[in-house]
PyMOL commands that place a pseudoatom at each C-alpha (Angstrom):
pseudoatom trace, name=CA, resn=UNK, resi=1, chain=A, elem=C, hetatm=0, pos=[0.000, 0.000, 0.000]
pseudoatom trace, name=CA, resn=UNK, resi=2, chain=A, elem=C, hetatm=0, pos=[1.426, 3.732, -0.832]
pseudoatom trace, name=CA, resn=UNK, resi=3, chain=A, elem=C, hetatm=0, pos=[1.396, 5.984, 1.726]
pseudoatom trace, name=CA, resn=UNK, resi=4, chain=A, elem=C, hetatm=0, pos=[0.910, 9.458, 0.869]
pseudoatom trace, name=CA, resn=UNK, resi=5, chain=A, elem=C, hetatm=0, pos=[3.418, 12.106, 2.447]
pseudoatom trace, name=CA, resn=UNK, resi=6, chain=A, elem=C, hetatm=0, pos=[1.282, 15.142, 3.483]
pseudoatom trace, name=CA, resn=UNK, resi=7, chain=A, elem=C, hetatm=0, pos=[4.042, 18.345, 4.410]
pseudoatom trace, name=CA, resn=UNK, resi=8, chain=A, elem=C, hetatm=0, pos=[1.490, 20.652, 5.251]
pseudoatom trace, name=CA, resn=UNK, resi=9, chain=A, elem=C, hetatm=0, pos=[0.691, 18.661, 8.307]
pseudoatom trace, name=CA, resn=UNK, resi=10, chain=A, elem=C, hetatm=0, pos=[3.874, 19.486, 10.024]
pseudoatom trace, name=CA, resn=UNK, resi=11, chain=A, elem=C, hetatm=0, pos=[4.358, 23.424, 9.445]
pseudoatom trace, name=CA, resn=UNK, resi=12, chain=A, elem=C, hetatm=0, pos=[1.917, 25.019, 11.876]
pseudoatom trace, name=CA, resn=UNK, resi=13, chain=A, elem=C, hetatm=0, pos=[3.879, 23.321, 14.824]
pseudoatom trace, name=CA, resn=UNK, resi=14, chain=A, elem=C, hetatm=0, pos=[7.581, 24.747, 13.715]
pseudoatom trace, name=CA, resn=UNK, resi=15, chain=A, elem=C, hetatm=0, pos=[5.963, 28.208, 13.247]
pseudoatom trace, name=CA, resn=UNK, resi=16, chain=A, elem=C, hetatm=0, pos=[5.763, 28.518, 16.604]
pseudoatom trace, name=CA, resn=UNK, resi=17, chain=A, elem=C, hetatm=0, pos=[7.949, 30.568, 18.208]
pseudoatom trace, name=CA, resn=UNK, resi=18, chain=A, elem=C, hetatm=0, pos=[9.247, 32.977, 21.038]
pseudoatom trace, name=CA, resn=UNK, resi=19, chain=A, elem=C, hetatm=0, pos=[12.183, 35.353, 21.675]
pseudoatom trace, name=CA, resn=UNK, resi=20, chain=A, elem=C, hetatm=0, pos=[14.461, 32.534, 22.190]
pseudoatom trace, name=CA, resn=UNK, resi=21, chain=A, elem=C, hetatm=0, pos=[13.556, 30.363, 19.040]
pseudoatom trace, name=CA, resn=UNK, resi=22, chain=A, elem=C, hetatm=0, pos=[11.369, 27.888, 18.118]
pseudoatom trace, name=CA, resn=UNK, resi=23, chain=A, elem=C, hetatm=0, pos=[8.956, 26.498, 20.784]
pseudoatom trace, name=CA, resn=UNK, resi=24, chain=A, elem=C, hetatm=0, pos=[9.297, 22.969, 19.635]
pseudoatom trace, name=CA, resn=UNK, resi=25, chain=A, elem=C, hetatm=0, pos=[12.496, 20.986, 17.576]
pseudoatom trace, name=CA, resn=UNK, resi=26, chain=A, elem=C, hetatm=0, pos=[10.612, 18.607, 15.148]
pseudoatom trace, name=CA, resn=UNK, resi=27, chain=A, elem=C, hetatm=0, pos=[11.654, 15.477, 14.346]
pseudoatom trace, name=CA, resn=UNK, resi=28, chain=A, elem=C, hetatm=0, pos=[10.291, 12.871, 12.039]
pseudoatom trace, name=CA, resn=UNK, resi=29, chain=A, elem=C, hetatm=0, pos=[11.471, 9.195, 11.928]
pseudoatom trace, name=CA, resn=UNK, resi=30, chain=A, elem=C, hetatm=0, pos=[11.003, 7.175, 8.760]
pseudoatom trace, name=CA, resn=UNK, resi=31, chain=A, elem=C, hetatm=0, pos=[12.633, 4.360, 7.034]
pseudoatom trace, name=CA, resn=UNK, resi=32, chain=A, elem=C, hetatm=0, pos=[12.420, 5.749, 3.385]
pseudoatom trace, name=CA, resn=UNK, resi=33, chain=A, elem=C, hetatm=0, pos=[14.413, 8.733, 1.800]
pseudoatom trace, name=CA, resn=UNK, resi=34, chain=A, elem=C, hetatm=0, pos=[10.266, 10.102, 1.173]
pseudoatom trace, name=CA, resn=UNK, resi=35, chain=A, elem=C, hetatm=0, pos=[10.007, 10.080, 4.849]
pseudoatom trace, name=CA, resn=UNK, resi=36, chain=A, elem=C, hetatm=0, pos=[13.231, 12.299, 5.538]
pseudoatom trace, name=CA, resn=UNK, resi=37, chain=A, elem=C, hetatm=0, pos=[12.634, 14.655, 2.596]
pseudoatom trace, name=CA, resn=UNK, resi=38, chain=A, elem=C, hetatm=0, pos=[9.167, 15.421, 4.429]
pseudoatom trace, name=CA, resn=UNK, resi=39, chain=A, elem=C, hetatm=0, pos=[11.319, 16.298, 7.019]
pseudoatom trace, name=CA, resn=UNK, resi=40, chain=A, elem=C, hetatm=0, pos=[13.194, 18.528, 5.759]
pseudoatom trace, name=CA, resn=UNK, resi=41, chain=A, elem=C, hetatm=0, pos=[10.914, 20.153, 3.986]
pseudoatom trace, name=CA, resn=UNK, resi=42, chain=A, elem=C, hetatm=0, pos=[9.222, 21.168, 7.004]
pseudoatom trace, name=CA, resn=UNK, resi=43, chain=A, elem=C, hetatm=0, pos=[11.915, 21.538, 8.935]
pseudoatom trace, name=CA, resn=UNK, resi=44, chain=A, elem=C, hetatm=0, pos=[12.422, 19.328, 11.151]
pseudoatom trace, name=CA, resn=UNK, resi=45, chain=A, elem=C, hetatm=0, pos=[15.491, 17.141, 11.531]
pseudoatom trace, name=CA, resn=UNK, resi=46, chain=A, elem=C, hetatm=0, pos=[15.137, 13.374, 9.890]
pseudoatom trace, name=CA, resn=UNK, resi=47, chain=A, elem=C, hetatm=0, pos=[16.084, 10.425, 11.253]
pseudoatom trace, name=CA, resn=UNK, resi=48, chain=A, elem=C, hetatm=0, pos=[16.568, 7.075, 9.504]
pseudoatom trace, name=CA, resn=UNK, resi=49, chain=A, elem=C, hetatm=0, pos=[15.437, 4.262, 11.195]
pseudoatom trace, name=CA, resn=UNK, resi=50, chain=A, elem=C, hetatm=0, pos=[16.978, 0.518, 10.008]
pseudoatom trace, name=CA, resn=UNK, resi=51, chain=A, elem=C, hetatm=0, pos=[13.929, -0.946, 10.592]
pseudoatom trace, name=CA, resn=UNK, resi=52, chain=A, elem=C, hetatm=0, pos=[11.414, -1.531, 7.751]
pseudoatom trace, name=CA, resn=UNK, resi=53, chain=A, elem=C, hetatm=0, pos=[13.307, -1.049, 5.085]
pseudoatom trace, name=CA, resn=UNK, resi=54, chain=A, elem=C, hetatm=0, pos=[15.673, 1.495, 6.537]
pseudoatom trace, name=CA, resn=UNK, resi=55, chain=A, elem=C, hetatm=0, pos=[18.377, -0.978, 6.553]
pseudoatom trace, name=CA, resn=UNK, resi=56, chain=A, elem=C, hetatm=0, pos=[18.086, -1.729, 2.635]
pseudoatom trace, name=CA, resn=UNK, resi=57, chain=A, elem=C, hetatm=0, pos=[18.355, 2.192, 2.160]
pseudoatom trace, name=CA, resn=UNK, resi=58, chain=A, elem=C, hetatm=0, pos=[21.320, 2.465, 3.827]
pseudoatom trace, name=CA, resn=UNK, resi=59, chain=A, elem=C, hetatm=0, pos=[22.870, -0.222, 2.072]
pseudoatom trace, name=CA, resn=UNK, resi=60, chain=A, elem=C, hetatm=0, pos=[21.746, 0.277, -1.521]
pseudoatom trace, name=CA, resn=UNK, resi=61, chain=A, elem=C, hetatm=0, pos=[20.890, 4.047, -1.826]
pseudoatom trace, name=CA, resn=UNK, resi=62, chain=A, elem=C, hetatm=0, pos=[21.877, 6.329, 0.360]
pseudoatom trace, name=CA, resn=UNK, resi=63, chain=A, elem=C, hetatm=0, pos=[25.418, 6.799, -0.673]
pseudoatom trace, name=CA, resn=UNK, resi=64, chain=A, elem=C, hetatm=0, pos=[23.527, 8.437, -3.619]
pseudoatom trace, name=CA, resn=UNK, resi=65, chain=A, elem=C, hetatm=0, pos=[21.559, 10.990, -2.028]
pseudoatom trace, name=CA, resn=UNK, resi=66, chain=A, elem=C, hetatm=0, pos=[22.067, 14.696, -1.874]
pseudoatom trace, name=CA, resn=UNK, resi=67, chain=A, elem=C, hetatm=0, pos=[21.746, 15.056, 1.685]
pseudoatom trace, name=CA, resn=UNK, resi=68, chain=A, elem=C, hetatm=0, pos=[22.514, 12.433, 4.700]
pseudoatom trace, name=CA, resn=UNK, resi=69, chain=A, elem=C, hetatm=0, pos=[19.975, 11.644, 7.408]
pseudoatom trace, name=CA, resn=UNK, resi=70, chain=A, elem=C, hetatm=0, pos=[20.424, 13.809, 10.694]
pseudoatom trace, name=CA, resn=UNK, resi=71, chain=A, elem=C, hetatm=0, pos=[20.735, 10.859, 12.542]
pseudoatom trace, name=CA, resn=UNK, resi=72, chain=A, elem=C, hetatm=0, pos=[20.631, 7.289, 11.758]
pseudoatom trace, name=CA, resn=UNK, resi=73, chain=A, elem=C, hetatm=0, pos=[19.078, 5.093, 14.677]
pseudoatom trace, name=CA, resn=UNK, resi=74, chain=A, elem=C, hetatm=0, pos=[18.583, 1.131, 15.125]
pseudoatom trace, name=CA, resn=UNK, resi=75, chain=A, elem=C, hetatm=0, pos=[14.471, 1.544, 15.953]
pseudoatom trace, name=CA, resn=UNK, resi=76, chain=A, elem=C, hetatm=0, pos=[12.353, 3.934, 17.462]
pseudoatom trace, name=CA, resn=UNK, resi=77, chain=A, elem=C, hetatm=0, pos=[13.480, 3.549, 21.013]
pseudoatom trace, name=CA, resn=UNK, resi=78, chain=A, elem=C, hetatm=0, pos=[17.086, 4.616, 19.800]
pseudoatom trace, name=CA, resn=UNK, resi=79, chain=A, elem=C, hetatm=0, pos=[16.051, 7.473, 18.058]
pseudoatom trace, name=CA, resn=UNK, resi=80, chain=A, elem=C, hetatm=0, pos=[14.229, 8.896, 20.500]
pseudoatom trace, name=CA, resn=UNK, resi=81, chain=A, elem=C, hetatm=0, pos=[16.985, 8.466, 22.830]
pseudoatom trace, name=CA, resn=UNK, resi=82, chain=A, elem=C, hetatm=0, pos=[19.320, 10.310, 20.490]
pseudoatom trace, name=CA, resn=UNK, resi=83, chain=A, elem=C, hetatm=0, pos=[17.045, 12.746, 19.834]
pseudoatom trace, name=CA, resn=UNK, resi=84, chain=A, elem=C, hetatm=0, pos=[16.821, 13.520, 24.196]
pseudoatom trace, name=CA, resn=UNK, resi=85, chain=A, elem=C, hetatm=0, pos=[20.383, 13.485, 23.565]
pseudoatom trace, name=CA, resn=UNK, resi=86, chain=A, elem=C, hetatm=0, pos=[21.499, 15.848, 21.579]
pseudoatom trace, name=CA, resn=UNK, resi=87, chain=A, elem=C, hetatm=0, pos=[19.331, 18.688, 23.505]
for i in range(1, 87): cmd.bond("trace and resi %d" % i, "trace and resi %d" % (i + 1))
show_as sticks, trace
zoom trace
């Protein structure tokens, strides 16, 4: 089954901001270069997940694309961990 990428669903959240910055740091986890450019697009930071079919990405196609993941985790539970991280 395709699953449609909708962008616009992500902007209102990353427009909000105060004198410091942005209220919120979006994130989006995915395990398809569709699901990071959605990311970026609304800009949030993208993280690859190896699950799914994250782990045939990174071996057969990502050396090919313009821009790298922000972060490359083994499942959900690591990327959120990385994400608490790097705050």
């Amino acid at each position: 089954m395709y699953k449609r990428q909708r962008p616009h669903l992500g902007i209102g959240a990353h427009d909000e901001v105060d004198e410091d910055g942005p209220i919120v740091d979006l994130a989006r986890l995915g395990d398809r270069l569709g699901d990071l450019e959605l990311a970026w697009n609304v800009g949030a930071r993208a993280c690859l997940v190896k699950t799914g079919y994250g782990l045939g990405e990174i071996q057969y196609w990502m050396s090919g694309w313009k821009r790298q993941p922000d972060l490359i985790a083994e499942n959900a539970l690591d990327a959120a961990l990385q994400i608490i991280e790097s705050h």
